[in-house]
C-alpha positions in Angstrom: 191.6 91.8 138.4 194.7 92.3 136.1 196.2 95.4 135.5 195.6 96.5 131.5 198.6 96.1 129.3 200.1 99.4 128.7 200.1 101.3 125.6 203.0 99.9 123.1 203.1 102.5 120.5 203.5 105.4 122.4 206.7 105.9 122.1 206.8 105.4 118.5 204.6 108.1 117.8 205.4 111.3 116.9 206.6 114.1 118.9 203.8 116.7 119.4 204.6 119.8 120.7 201.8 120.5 122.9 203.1 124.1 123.5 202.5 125.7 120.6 198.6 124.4 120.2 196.7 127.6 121.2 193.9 126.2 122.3 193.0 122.4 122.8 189.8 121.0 121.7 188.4 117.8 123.0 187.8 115.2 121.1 184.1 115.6 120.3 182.2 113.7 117.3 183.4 116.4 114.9 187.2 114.9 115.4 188.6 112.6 113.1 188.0 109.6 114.6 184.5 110.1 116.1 182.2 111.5 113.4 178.6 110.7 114.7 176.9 112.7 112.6 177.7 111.2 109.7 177.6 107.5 111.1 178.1 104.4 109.1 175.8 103.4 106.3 174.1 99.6 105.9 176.8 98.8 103.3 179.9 100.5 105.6 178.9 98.6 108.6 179.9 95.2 107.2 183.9 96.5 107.1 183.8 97.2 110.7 185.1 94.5 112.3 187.7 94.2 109.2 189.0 97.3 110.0 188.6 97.6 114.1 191.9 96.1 114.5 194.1 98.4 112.5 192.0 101.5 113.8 192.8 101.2 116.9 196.6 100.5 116.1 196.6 103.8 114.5 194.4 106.1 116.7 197.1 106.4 118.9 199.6 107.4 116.3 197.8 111.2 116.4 197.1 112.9 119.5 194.3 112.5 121.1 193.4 116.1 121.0 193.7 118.7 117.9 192.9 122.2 117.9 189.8 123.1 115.6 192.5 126.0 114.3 194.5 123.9 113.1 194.7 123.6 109.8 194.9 119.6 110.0 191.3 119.7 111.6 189.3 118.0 109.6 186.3 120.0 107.5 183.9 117.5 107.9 179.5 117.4 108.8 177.3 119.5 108.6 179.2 122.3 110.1 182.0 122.0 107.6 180.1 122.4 104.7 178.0 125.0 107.0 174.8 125.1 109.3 172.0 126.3 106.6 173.5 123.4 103.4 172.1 120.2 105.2 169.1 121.8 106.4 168.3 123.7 103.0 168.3 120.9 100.9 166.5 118.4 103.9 163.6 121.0 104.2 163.4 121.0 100.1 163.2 116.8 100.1 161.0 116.3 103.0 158.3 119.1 102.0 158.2 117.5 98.5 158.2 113.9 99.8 155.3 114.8 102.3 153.6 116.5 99.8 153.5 113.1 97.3 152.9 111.0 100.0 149.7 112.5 101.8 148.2 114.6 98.7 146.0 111.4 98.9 144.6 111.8 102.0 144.6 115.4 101.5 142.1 114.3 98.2 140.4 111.8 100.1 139.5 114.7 103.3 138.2 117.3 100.0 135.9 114.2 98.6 134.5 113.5 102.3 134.0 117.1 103.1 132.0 117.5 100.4 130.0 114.3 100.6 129.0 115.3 103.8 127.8 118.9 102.5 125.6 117.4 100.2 124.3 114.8 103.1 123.6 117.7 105.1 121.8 119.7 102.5 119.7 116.8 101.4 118.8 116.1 104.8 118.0 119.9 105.4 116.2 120.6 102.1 115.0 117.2 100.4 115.2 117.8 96.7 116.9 120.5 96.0 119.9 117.9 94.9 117.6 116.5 92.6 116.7 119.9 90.9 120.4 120.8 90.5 121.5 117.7 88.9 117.9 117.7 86.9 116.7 114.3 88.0 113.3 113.1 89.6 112.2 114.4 93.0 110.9 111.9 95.0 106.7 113.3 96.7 108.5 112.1 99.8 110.9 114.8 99.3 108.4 118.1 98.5 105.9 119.7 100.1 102.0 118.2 100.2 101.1 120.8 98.4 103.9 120.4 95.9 103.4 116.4 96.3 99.5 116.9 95.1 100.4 119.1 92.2 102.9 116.7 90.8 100.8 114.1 90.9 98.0 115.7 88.5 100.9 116.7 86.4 102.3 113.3 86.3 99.4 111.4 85.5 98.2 113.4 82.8 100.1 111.1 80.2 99.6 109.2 76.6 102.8 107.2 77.0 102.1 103.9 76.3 105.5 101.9 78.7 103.4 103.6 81.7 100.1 103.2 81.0 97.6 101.0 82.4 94.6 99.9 80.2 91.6 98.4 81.3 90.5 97.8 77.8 89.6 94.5 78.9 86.5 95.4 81.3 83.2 96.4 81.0 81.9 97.2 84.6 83.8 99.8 87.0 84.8 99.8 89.4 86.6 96.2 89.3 85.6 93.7 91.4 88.3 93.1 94.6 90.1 90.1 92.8 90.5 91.9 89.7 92.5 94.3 91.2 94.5 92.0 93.1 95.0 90.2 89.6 96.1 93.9 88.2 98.8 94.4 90.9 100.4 91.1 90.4 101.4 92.2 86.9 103.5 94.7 88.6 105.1 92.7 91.6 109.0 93.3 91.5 108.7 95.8 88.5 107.0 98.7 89.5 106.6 98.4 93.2 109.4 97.2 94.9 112.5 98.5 93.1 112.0 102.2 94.6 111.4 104.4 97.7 107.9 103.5 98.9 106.9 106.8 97.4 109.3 107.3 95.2 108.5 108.0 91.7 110.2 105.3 89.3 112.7 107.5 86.4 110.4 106.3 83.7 107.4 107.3 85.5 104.0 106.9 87.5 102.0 104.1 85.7 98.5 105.4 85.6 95.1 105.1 83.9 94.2 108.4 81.3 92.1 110.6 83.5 90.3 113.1 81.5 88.1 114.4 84.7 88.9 117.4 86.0 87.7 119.8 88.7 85.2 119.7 90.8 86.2 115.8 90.8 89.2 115.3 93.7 92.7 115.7 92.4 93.9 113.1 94.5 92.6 110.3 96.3 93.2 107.0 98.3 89.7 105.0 98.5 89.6 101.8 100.2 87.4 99.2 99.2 85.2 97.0 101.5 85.1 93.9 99.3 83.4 91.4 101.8 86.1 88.8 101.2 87.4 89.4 105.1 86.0 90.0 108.8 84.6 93.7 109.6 87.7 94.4 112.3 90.4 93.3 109.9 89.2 95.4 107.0 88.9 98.4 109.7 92.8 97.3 110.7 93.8 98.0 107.5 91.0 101.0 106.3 93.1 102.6 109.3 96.8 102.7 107.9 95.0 103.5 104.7 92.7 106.6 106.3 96.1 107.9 108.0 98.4 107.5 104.4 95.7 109.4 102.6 96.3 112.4 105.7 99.7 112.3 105.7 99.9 112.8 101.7 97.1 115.5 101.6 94.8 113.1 99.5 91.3 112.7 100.0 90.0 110.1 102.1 87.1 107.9 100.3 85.4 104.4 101.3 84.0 102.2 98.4 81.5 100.1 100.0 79.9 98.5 95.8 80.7 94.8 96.9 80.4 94.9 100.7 78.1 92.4 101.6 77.2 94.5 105.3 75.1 96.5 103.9 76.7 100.2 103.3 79.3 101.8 105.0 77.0 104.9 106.6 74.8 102.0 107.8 77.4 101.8 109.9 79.8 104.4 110.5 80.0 108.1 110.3 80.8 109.5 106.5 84.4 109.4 106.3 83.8 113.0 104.1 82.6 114.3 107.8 85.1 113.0 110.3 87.7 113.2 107.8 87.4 116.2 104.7 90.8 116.3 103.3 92.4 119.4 101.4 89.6 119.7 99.3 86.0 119.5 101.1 83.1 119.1 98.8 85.1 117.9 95.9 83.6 114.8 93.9 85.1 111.1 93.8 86.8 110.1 90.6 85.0 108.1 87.9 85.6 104.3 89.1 87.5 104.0 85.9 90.1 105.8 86.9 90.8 103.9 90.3 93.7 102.0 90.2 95.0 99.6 92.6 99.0 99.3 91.8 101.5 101.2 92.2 100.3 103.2 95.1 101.2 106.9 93.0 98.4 106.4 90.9 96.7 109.7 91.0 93.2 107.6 92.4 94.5 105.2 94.4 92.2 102.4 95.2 93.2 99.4 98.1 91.1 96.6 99.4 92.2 93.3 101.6 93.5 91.3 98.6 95.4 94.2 97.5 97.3 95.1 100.8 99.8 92.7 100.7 101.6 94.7 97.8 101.5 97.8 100.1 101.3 97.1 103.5 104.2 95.2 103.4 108.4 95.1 104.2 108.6 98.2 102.6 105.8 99.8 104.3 107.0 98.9 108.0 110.6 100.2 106.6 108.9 103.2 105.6 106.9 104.0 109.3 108.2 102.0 111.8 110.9 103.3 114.2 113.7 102.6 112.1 115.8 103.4 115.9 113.9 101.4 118.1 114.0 97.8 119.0 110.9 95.1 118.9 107.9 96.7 120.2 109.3 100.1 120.5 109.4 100.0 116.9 105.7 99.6 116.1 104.8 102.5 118.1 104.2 104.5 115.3 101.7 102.5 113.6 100.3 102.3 117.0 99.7 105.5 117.2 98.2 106.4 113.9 95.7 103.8 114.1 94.9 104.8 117.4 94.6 108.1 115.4 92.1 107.1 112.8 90.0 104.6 114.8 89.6 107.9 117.2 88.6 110.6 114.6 88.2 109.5 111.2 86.3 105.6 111.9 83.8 106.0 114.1 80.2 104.5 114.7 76.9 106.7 113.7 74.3 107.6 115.6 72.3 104.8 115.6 75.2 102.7 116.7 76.5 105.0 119.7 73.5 104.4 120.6 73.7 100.8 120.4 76.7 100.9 122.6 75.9 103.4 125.1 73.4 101.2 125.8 75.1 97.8 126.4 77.6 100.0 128.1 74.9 101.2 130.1 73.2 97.4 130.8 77.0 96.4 132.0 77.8 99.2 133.9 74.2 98.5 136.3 76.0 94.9 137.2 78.3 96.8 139.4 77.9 98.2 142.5 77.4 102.1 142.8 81.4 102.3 143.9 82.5 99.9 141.0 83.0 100.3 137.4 85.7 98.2 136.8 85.2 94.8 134.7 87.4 92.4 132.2 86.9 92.0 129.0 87.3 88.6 127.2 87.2 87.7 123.6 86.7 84.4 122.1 87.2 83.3 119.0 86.2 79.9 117.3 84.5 79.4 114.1 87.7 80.0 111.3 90.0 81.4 113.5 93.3 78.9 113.5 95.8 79.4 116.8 99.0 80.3 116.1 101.2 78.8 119.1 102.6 75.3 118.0 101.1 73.7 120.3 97.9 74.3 118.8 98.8 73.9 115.3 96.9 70.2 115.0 93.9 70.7 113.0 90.6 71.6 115.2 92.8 72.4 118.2 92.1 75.6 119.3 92.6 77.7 122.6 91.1 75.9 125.6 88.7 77.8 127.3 90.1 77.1 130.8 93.0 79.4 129.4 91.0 82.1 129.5 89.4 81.5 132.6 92.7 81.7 134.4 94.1 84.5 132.4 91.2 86.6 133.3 91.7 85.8 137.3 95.5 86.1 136.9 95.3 90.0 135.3 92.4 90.5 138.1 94.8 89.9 140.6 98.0 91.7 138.8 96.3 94.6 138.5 94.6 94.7 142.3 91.7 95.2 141.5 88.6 95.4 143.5 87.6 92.0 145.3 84.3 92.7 146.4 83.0 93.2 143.1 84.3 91.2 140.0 83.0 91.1 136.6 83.9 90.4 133.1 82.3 90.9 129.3 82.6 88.1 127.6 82.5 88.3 123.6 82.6 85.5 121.6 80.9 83.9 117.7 80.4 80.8 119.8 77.6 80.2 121.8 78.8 77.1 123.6 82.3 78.9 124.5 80.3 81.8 126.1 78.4 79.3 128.2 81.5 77.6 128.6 83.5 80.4 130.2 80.7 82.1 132.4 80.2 78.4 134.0 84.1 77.8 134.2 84.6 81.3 136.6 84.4 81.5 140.2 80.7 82.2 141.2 81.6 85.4 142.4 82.3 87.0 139.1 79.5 88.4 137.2 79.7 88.1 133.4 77.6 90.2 130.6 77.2 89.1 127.0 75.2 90.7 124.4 73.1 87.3 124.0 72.8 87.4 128.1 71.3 91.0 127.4 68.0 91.6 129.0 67.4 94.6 126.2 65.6 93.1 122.7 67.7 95.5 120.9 71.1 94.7 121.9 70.6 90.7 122.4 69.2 90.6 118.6 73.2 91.7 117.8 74.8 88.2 119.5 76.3 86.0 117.4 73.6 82.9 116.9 76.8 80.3 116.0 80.5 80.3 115.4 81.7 82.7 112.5 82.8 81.3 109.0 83.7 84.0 106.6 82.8 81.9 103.4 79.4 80.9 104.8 78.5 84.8 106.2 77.3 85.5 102.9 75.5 82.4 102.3 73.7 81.6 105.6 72.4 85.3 106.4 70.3 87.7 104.2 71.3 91.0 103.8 69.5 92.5 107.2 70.5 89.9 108.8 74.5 90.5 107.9 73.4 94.1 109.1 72.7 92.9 112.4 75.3 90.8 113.1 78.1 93.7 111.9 76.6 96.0 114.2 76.5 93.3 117.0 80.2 92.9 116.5 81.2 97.2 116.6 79.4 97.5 120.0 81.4 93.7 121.2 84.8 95.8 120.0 83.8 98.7 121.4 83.1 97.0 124.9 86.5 94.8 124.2 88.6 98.1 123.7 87.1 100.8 125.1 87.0 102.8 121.8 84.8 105.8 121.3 84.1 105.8 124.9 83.4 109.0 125.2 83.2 109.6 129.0 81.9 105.9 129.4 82.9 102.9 131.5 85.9 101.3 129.8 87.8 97.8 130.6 90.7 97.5 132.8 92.0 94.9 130.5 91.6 92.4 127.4 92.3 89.0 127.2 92.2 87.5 123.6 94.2 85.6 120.6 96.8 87.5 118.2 95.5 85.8 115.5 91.9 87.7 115.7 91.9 90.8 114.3 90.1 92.0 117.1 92.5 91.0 119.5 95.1 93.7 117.5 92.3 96.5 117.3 91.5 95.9 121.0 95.2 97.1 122.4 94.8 100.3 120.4 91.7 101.0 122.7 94.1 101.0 125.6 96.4 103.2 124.2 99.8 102.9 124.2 101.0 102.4 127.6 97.6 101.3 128.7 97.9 98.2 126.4 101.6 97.3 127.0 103.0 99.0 130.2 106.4 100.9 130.6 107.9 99.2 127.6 111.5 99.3 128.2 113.9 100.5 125.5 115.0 97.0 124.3 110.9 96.9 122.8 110.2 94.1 126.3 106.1 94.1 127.2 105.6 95.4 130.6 104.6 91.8 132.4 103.4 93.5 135.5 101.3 96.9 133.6 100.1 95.7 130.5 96.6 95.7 129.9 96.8 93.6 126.6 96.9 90.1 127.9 97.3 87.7 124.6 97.4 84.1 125.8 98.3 82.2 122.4 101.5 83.0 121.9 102.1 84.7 125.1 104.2 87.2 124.3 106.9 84.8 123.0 107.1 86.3 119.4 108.7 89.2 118.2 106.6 91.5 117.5 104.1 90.5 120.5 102.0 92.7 118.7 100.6 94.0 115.0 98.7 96.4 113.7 96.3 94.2 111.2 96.4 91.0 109.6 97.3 90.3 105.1 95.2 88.5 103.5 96.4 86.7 100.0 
């Protein structure tokens, strides 16, 4: 490696006497040549290799060490001008800089603050926002109480933009179609722009009610028009029976057009198993039923009308809003399973009815058995839902049944020494049909197989057409038949057992009405298993076997059927 080429301007520099420097000071970046607190700028830098040459010519003409005594020493940085200057007026910049620069976010932390206050509060105490800032509160939002007192306040209006005139009939109340014809006028206007109780800012469109005490302050009737099966209108009378419950109205059934006779012909007074706030208080004149918007002081609902309330905004309004498929049905589930148990139930004469098939059923069994499958059948009307069945006149195979009603046997181990089944059905032929298709160790009970008068007068003589029921029976005879299909449902579900046998499981079609009604029987978990938290049936434990669609849609399950 060559040696480095000695310095050549020593000895032209000048003579320093070292001596007399009382104290040396090394070269440090305060020093002329190396000031790195003040280091070059973007516009300097450019010079630097013009210059680099003669620097170093002429660093060596100084020594390389000066005294900070001396008077030569440069006064330069920070320390020169002194330690507090720089600082001072850094401090003064950078707070005012910072301050401009995040007074935004500073805004923006205030603004979300407060939004979340005000989320709080009106989570906390619904409506009190609304009272401060002097708009509507929604009846969602107050008490029941509160809720029933607006609503007679509300309704007790002349305006003429929200009220509803009926000018143009004679004969109350209106028939089932007429109020489905009223509610259309209202589709998109009134109904579905809001909360689903949430009164609109103009107002609640309403009829003029001039009744007053002891007439009900507020009421949900619903109306059994005849236009639809007995189970689906009891699918739907069950959402409506829990609504009127949950908004402290009184519960009323209309039964003027029903074309089963009447409703206690039937069923226990829904005044009874259900009083409402005010027991003993009188239904409103049928005038003042209305049908849409659902606020109306006296609401009134039948089939045709439930599609403009049971609808999107009704399963957004009670469904699990956190839950997944299934899962999120369970609370319609359960309030069905709620009414059908406490509010809808069979009189006397019926429970007496069913008690006694139960009774016929039960003495198939051996004296160590109670356990039995029951099947429902449906032809007549009834269309399939799975694609494969779509063709006009295809329906369900019976064989389906047949080997769905083995298969649960066998899932749920039960007992193989004695098997049996009840078998409900409009058909004849497919009750036949099935009891020849089984094993010939099952035994099988139908109401027409009954050997009691009484109960095998209820069967179904042929396959059920809703638009002929009217025509083909009289009016005793449509009695019959109703009460021959509430002690089939009962023996289907299991409801309003009371102590009695019940089915280990159902087989049946989504499409029937029936089929829905029957899972709420089993209960929850009874009907579907250990759901899991993604809203999957329970394969192995469910008790609800549906063999249409097979569990392939989403829902697998609903709680009642709309009707247009």
């Amino acid at each position: 490696m060559p040696r480095p080429r000695p310095l050549t301007h020593v000895s032209n520099s000048q003579s320093v006497d070292y001596s007399s420097q009382s104290q040396l000071t090394p070269r440090t970046p305060h020093s002329r040549s190396g000031r790195a607190e003040e280091a070059y700028g973007e516009v300097e830098i450019d010079g630097v290799d013009e210059l680099q040459e003669g620097d170093m010519r002429n660093m060596q003409n100084v020594p390389l060490l000066r005294s900070s005594a001396s008077d030569t020493f440069p006064v330069t940085g920070y320390r020169g001008r002194g330690d507090d200057h720089r600082a001072e007026t850094r401090r003064q910049g950078l707070t005012l800089k910072l301050i401009a620069s995040r007074l935004p976010i500073v805004i923006g932390s205030m603004v979300a603050g407060l939004l979340l206050i005000l989320i709080v509060v009106s989570y906390q105490k619904p409506g009190t926002l609304e009272t401060y800032i002097g708009g509507v509160v929604t009846p969602s939002a107050a008490s029941s109480q509160d809720s029933t007192n607006s609503t007679q306040q509300d309704h007790n209006h002349v305006d003429p933009a929200i009220l509803i005139s009926y000018e143009n009939y004679t004969f109350f109340p209106l028939k089932p179609g007429e109020y489905a014809a009223e509610c259309r006028k209202m589709v998109g206007v009134w109904m579905e722009n809001h909360g689903y109780w949430q009164i609109p800012p103009i107002g609640v469109k309403d009829v003029i009610h001039k009744s007053g005490p002891p007439v009900c302050s507020s009421t949900i009737t619903y109306m059994l028009g005849g236009k639809v099966g007995l189970v689906a209108d009891l699918a739907l009378m069950a959402q409506a029976a829990a609504l009127a419950q949950e908004r402290n109205r009184t519960f009323l059934v209309d039964d003027t057009y029903w074309n089963r006779g009447k409703w206690k012909d039937h069923f226990e007074d829904v005044r009874v198993t259900q009083p409402g706030p005010e027991q003993g208080c009188q239904p409103p004149p049928p005038e003042e039923l209305v049908a849409c918007p659902r606020l109306a002081r006296h609401w009134i609902i039948n089939a045709g009308t439930a599609k403009y309330h049971f609808n999107h905004g009704f399963h957004e309004q009670y469904e699990d809003p956190y839950a997944h498929n299934l899962n999120r049905d369970k609370p319609v589930f359960e309030t069905a399973h709620e009414s059908l148990s406490t509010t809808i139930r069979p009189n006397a004469q019926l429970k007496a009815l069913i008690t006694a098939a139960r009774k016929e059923l039960s003495d198939l069994f051996e004296e160590s058995s109670t356990e039995y499958i029951a099947v429902h059948i449906r032809r007549g009307d009834n269309k399939a839902s799975a694609w494969k069945y779509s063709s006009p006149g295809i329906q369900v195979p019976t064989q389906e049944f047949v080997d769905a009603t083995s298969e649960t046997w066998s899932r749920l181990n039960l007992s193989q020494s004695q098997i049996s089944a009840h078998i409900a059905s409009d058909s004849p032929a497919a009750i036949h049909e099935f009891s020849e298709a089984l094993d010939k160790q099952w035994k099988v009970f139908s109401l027409s197989q009954s050997k009691d008068p009484n109960i095998k007068a209820l069967a179904s003589p042929e396959q059920y057409f809703q638009n002929n029921f009217e025509k083909l029976y009289d009016t005793e005879e449509r009695v019959n038949l109703t009460r021959g299909i509430v002690v089939d449902l009962a023996l289907l579900s299991g409801l309003w057992s009371d102590g009695e046998i019940k089915p280990q499981a159902v087989v049946c079609t989504i499409p029937s009405s029936i089929c829905k009604i029957s899972a709420i029987g089993f209960g929850w978990e009874g009907a579907f298993g250990q759901v899991n938290e993604l809203g999957d049936i329970d394969q192995q434990g469910k008790r609800w076997v549906e063999i249409d669609e097979k569990s392939s849609i989403i829902p697998v399950w609903s709680a009642f059927n709309l009707f247009n």
